[in-house]
C-alpha positions as CSV (number, residue, x, y, z in Angstrom):
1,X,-155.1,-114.9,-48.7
2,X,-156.1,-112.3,-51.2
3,X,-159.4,-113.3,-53.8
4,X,-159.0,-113.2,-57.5
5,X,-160.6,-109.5,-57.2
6,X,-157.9,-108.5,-54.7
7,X,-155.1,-109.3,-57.2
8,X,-157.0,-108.2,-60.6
9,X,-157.7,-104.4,-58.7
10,X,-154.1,-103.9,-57.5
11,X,-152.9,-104.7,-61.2
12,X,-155.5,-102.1,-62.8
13,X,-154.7,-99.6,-60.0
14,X,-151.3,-98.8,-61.5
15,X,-152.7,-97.0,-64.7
16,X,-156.3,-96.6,-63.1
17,X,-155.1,-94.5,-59.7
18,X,-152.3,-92.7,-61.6
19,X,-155.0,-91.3,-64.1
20,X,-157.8,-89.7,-61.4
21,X,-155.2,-88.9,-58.9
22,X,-153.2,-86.6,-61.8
23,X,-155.7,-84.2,-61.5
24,X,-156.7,-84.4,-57.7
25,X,-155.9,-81.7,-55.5
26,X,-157.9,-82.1,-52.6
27,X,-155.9,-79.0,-50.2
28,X,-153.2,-79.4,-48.2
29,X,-152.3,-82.5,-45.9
30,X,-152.8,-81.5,-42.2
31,X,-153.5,-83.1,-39.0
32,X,-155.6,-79.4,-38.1
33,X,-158.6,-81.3,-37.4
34,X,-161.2,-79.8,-34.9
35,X,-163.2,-82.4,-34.0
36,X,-163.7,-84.2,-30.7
37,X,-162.7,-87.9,-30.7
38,X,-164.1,-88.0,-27.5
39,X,-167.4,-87.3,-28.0
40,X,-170.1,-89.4,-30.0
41,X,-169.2,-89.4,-33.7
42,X,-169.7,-91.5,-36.9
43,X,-166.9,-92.0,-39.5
44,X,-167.1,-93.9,-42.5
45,X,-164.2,-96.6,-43.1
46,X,-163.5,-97.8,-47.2
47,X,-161.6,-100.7,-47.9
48,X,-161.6,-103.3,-50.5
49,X,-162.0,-106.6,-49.0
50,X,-164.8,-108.4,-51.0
51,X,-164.2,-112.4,-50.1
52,X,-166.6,-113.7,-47.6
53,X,-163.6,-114.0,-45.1
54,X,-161.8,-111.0,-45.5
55,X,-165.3,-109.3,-45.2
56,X,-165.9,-111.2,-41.6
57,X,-162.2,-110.3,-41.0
58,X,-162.8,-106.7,-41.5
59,X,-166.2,-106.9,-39.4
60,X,-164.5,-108.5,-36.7
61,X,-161.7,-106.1,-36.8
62,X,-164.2,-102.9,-36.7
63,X,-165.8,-104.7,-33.9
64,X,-162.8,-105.0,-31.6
65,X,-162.9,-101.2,-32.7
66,X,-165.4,-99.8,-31.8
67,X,-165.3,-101.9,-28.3
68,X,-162.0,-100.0,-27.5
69,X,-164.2,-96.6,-28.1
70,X,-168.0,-96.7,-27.4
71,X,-168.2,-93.2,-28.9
72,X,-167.0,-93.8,-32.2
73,X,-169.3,-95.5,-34.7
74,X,-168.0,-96.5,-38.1
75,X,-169.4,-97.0,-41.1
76,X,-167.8,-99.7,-43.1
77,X,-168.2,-99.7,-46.9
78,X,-166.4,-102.7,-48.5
79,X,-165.3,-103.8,-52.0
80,X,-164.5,-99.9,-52.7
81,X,-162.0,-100.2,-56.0
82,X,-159.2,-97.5,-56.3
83,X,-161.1,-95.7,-59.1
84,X,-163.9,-94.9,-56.5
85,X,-161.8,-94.1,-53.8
86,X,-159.7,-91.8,-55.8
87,X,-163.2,-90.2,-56.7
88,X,-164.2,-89.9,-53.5
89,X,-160.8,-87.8,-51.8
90,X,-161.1,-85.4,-54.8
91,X,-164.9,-84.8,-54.4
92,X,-165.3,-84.6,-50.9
93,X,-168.6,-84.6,-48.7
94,X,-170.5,-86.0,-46.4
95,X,-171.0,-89.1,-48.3
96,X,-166.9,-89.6,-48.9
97,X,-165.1,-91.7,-46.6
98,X,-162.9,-90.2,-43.6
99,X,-160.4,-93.2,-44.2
100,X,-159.5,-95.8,-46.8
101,X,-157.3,-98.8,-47.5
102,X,-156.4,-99.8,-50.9
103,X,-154.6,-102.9,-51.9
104,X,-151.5,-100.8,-53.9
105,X,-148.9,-99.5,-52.9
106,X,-148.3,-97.4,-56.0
107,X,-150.7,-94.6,-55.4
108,X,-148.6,-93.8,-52.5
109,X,-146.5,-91.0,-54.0
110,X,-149.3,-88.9,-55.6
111,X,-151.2,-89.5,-52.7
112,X,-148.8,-87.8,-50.5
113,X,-147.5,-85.2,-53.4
114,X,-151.5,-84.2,-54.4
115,X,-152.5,-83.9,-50.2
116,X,-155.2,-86.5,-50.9
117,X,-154.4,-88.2,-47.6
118,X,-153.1,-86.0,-44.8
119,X,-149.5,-86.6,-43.4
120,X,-149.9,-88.7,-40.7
121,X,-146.1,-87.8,-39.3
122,X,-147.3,-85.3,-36.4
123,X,-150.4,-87.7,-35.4
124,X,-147.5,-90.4,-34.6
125,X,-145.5,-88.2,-33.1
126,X,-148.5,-87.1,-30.7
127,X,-148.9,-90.8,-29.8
128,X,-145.5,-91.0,-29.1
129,X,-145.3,-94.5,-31.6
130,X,-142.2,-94.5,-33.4
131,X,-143.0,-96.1,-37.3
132,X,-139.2,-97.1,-37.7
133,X,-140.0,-99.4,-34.6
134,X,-143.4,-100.4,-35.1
135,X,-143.5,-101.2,-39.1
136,X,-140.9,-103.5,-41.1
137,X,-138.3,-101.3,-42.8
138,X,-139.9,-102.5,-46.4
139,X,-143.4,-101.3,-45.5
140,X,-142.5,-98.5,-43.7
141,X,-140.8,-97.4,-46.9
142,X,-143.9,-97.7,-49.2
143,X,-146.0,-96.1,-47.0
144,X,-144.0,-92.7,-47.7
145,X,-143.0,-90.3,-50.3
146,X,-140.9,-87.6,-50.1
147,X,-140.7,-87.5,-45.9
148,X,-144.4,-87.4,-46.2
149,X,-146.1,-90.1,-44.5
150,X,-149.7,-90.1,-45.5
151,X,-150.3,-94.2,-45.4
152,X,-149.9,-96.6,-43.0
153,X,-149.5,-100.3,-43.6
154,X,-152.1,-102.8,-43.1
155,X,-150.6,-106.4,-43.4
156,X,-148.4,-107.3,-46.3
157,X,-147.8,-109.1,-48.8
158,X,-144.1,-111.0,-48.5
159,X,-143.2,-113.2,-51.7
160,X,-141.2,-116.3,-51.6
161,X,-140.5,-119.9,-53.5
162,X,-142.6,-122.8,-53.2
163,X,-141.4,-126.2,-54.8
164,X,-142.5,-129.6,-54.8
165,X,-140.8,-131.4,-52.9
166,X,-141.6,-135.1,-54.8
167,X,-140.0,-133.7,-57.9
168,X,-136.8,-132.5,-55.5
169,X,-136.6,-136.3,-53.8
170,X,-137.0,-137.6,-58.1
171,X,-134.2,-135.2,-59.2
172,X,-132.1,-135.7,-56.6
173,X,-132.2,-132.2,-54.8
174,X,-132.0,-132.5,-50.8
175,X,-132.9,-128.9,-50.0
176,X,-134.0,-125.5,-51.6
177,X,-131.8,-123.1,-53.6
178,X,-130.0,-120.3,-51.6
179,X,-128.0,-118.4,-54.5
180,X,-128.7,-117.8,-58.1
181,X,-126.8,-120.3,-59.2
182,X,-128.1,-122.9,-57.1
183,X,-131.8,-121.8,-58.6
184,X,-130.6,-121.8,-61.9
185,X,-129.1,-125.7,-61.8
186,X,-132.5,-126.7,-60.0
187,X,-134.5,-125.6,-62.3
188,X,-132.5,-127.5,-65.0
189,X,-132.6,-130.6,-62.8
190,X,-136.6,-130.5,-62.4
191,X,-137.2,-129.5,-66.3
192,X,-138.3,-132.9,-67.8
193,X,-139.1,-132.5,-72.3
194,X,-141.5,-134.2,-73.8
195,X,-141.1,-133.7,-77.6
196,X,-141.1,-129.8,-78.0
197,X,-142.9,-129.2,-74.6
198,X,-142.4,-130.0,-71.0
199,X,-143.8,-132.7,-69.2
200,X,-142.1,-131.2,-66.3
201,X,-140.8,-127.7,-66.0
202,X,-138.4,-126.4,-63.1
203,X,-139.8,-123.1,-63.3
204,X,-141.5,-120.6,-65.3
205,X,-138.8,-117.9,-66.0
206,X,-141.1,-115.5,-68.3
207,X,-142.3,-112.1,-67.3
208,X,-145.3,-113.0,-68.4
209,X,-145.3,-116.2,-66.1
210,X,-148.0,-115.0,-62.9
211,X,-145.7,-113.3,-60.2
212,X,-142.4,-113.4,-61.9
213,X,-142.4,-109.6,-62.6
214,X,-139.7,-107.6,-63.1
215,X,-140.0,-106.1,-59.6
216,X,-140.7,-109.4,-58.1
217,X,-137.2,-110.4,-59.2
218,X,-135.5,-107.4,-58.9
219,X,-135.9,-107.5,-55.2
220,X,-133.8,-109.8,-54.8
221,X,-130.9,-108.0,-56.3
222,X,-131.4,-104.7,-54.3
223,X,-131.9,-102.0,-56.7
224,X,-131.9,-98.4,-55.9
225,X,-134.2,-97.4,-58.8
226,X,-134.0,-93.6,-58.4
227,X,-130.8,-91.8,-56.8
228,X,-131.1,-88.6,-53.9
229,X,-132.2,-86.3,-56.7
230,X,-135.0,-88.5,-58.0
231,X,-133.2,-89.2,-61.0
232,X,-133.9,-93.2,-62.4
233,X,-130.9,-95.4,-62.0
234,X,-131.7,-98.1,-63.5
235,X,-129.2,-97.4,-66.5
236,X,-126.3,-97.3,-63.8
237,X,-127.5,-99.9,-60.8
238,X,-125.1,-103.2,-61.3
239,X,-128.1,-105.0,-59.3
240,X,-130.7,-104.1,-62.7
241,X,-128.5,-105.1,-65.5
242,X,-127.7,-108.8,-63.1
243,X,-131.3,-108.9,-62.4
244,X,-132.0,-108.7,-66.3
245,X,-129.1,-110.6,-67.5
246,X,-129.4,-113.4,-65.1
247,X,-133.3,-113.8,-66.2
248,X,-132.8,-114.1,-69.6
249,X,-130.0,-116.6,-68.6
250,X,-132.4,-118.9,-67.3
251,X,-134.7,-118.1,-70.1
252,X,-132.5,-119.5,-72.6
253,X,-131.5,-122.3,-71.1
254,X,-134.9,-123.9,-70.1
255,X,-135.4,-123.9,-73.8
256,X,-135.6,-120.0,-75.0
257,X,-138.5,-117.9,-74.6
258,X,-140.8,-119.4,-77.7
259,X,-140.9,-122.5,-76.2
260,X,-141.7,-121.0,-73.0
261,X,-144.5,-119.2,-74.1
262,X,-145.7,-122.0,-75.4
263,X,-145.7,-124.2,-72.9
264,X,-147.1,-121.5,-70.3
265,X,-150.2,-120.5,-73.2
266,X,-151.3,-124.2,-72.3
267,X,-151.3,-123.8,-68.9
268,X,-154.2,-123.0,-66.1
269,X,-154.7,-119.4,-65.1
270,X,-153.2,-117.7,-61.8
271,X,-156.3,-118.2,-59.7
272,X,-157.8,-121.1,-60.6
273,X,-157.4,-124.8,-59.4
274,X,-155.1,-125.7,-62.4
275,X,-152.6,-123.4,-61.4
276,X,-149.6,-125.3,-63.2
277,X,-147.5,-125.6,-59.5
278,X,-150.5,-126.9,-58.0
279,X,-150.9,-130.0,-60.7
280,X,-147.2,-130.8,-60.8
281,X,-146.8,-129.2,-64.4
282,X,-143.9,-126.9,-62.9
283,X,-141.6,-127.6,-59.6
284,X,-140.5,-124.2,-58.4
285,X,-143.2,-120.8,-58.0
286,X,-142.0,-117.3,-57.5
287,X,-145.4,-116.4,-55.5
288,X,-147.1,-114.5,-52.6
289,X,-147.9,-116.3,-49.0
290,X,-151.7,-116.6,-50.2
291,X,-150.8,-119.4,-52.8
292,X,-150.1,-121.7,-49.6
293,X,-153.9,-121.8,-48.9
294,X,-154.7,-121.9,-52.7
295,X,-152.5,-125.6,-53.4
296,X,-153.6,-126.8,-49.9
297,X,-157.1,-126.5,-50.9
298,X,-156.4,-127.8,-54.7
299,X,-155.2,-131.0,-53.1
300,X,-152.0,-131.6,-55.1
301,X,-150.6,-135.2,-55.2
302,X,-147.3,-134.1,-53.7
303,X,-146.2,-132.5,-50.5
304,X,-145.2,-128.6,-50.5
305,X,-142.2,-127.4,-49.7
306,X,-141.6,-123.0,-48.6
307,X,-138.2,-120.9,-48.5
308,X,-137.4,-117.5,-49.2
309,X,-136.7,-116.8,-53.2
310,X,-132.4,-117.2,-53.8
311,X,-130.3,-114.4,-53.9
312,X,-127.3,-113.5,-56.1
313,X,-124.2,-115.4,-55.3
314,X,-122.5,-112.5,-53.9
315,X,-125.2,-111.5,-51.9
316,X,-125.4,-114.9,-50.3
317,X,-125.1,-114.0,-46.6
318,X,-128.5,-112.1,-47.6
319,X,-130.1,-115.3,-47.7
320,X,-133.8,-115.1,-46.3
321,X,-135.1,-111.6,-47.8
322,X,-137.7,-110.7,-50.1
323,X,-139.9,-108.6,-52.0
324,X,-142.6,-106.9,-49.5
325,X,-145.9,-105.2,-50.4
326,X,-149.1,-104.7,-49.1
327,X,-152.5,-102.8,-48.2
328,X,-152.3,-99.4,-46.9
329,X,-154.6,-97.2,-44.7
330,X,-154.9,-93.3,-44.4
331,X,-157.2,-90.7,-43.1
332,X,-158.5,-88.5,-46.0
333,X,-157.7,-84.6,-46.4
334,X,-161.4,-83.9,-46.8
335,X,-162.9,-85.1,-43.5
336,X,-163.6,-82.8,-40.9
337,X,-163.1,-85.9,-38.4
338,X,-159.5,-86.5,-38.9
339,X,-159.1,-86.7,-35.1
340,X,-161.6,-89.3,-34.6
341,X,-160.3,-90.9,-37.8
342,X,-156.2,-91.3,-36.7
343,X,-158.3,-93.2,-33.7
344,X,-159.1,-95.6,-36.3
345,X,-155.9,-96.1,-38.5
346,X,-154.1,-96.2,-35.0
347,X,-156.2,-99.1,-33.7
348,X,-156.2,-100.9,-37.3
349,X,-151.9,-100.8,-37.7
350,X,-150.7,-101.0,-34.5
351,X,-152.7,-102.3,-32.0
352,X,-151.0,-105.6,-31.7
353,X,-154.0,-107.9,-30.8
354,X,-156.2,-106.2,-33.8
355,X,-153.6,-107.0,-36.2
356,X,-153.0,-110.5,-35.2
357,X,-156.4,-110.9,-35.0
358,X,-157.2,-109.5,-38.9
359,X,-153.8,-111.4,-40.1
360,X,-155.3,-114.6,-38.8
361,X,-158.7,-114.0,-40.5
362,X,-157.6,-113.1,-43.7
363,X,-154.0,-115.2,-43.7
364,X,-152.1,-111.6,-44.8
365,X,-148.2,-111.3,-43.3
366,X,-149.0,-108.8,-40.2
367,X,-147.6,-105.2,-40.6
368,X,-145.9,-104.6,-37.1
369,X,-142.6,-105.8,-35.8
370,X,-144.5,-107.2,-33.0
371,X,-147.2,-108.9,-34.0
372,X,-145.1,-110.9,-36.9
373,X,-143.6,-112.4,-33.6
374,X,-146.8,-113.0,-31.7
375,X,-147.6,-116.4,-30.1
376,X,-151.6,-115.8,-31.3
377,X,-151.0,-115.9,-34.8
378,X,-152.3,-119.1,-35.8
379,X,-150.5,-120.3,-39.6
380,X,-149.6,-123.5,-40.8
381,X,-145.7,-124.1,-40.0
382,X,-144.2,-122.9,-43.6
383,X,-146.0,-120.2,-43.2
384,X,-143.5,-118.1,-41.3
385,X,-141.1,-118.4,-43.7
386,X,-143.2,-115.3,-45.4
387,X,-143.3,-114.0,-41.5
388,X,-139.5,-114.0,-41.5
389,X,-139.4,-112.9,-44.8
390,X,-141.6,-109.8,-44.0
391,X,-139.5,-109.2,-40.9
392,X,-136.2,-109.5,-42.3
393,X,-134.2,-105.5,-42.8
394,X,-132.5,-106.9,-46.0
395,X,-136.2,-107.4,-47.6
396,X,-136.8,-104.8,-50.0
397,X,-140.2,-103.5,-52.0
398,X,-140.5,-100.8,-55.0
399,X,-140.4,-96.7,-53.8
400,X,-143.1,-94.3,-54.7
401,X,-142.8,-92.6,-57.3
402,X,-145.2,-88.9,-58.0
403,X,-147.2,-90.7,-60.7
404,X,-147.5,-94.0,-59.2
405,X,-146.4,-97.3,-60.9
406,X,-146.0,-96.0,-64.1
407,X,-142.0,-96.5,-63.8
408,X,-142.5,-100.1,-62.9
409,X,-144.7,-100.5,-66.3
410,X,-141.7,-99.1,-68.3
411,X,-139.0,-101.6,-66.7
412,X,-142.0,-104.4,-66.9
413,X,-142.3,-103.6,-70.7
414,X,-138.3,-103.6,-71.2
415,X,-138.2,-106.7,-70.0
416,X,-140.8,-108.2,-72.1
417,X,-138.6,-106.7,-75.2
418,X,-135.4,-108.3,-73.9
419,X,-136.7,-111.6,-72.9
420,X,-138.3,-112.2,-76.2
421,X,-135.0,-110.8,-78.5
422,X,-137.4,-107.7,-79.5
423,X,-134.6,-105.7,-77.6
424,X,-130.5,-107.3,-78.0
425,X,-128.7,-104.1,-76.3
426,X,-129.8,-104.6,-73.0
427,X,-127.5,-101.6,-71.7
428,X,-129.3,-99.2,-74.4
429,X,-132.4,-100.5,-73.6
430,X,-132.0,-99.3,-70.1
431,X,-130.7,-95.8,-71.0
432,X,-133.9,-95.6,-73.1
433,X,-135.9,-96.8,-70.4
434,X,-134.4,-94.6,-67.9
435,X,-135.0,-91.6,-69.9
436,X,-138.8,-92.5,-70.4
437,X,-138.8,-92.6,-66.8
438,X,-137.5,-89.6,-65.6
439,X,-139.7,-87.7,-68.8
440,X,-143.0,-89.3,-67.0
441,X,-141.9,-87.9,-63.6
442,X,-141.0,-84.3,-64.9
443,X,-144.4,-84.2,-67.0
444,X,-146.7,-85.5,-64.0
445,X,-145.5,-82.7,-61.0
């Protein structure tokens, strides 16, 4: 399960990688590396990881490593934020690293566009691995811009509901919601008032309410966001107007967004102990497969209850995707060890064994078909719902886009405006939207 720091850096990467990487132009991607991964070479790894067990996770995993291939050292420098990495692939050196992870997906697109990472297309060809059979369609997606696939995913992210399941038994619920409508009634079922607060509330509907982000519900909805010519489609996608329209829905009728707000100012913070799900102060939690091991080890006074998020009514037979994201790996355009380097990124994404292994230190959904079904990964039982979730075809996860997230911050900030009245003409608002969207694209190739 990602730390407070793992969380905190893939929110600032959206502005923070978009802004270095608009001016980095490293060269050209390639895979015309010289060097001999058979002989005795050093390369220097980056990644993130700063917890005390994701850091033994990573160690382990470098171990098993360099086990596999005596003559490759690595040099592992961890807690690496995007900003520095970013740094490093336009500066270059011997100093810079010859491959980096990074816990957003967003960078993915000017990544690939600027040739910061090298296309790593022809070096999975030359293994003969197949990434349409070895990765879950979502995270083989991010991983990709325009044909060009300069990352590699390593583990995921798969986001789900969690309820409690004593407030289900008190308000008479015998199972979790499959369809929207389903959610919606639950939601009013499990909402207890206490003068003009909650003593009880079903769930936290706001954007502003932890991992209820526009994206986070949008997935399950299946938007397109941009059509074949990169053109945004959010003004014209059925699935983004139901997506907006059925939130605000739900906003209203748990007692309109003031009250909401509210309630949710008085509430503990994302990370902390006094998470509201985790004391009881709301039944239902749009969240990540980390926040299992967060409300075991907060102790709650109730037992806890995983399924996948509900889906619209008339996608009901859909029942059992999600929203998939994750950390990504590539080998940087600037090392002149690119060769020993794809040795690495190989071993780290699809080597079974290593990736079970790492999944099982760290408690991240594993990023290959195979080892999401291996008997060594060791979870508690609700658990694989996120497994399933992360395997499922139907899941879904936000495309990259040339400068980054920035498209996902304009729908993010529409729905703030629509949720709170500030914006009433919800199909205007996504013309406008959708128009600031395709300006941000043109002005950043």
């Amino acid at each position: 399960m990602p730390g407070t720091s793992r969380k905190v850096a893939a929110v600032l990467a959206v502005s923070a990688s978009t802004a270095l990487l608009a001016t980095a132009c490293t060269g050209q991607s390639s895979t015309g590396a010289q060097d001999d991964a058979s002989k005795d070479t050093t390369i220097t790894f980056w990644h993130a990881w700063s917890a005390p067990n994701e850091v033994a996770g990573v160690k382990s995993l470098i171990a098993g490593f360099e086990k596999a291939h005596p003559d490759i050292h690595v040099n592992v420098v961890g807690n690496m934020t995007d900003d520095k990495i970013n740094q490093a692939l336009r500066a270059g050196g011997s100093k810079a690293p010859d491959v980096i992870s990074s816990f957003t997906t967003n960078g993915v697109g000017k990544f690939c566009s600027s040739g910061a990472l090298v296309d790593l297309n022809p070096l999975f060809e030359k293994s003969g691995i197949d990434p349409a059979a070895t990765f879950p369609k979502a995270m083989s997606e991010y991983t990709q811009y325009d044909g060009n696939r300069c990352a590699v995913p390593l583990l995921g992210d798969a986001y789900g509901l969690y309820y409690n399941k004593t407030a289900f038994k008190a308000a008479g619920i015998t199972s979790p919601p499959r369809t929207w409508s389903e959610f919606e009634a639950d939601a009013k079922k499990l909402t207890i008032t206490k003068g003009d607060t909650y003593s009880q509330l079903g769930f936290m509907p706001n954007y502003h309410g932890w991992e209820t982000t526009t994206e986070h519900y949008m997935g399950q909805f299946g938007p397109t966001y941009f059509d074949e010519s990169g053109k945004s489609t959010i003004a014209t996608d059925p699935a983004v107007t139901d997506a907006f329209t059925l939130q605000k829905k739900l906003v209203d009728g748990l007692g309109g967004f003031k009250k909401l707000e509210k309630f949710r100012s008085g509430l503990g913070d994302e990370w902390g102990p006094k998470h509201p799900f985790q004391t009881g102060q709301v039944a239902m939690q749009l969240d990540g497969e980390w926040r299992l091991g967060m409300a075991l080890d907060a102790k709650p006074d109730f037992e806890i209850g995983v399924a996948p998020l509900p889906v619209p009514d008339d996608q009901a037979d859909q029942y059992g995707k999600g929203y998939i994201t994750g950390t990504i790996a590539g080998i940087a355009a600037t090392s002149e060890k690119q060769n020993a380097a794809w040795e690495l990124v190989k071993y780290i994404t699809t080597d079974t064994d290593a990736v079970v292994g790492f999944s099982n230190a760290i408690h991240n959904v594993p990023s290959t078909l195979a080892a999401l079904k291996s008997p060594n990964l060791k979870y508690d039982p609700r658990f694989k719902t996120f497994l399933d979730i992360a395997a499922n075809p139907n899941s879904t996860t936000s495309p990259a886009s040339v400068n980054g997230g920035v498209y996902l911050t304009t729908i993010q900030q529409l729905g703030y405006d629509y949720e709170s009245g500030k914006v009433t003409d919800l199909r205007a608002g996504l013309k406008k939207a959708a128009a600031q969207i395709d300006t941000d694209i043109a002005q950043a190739k």
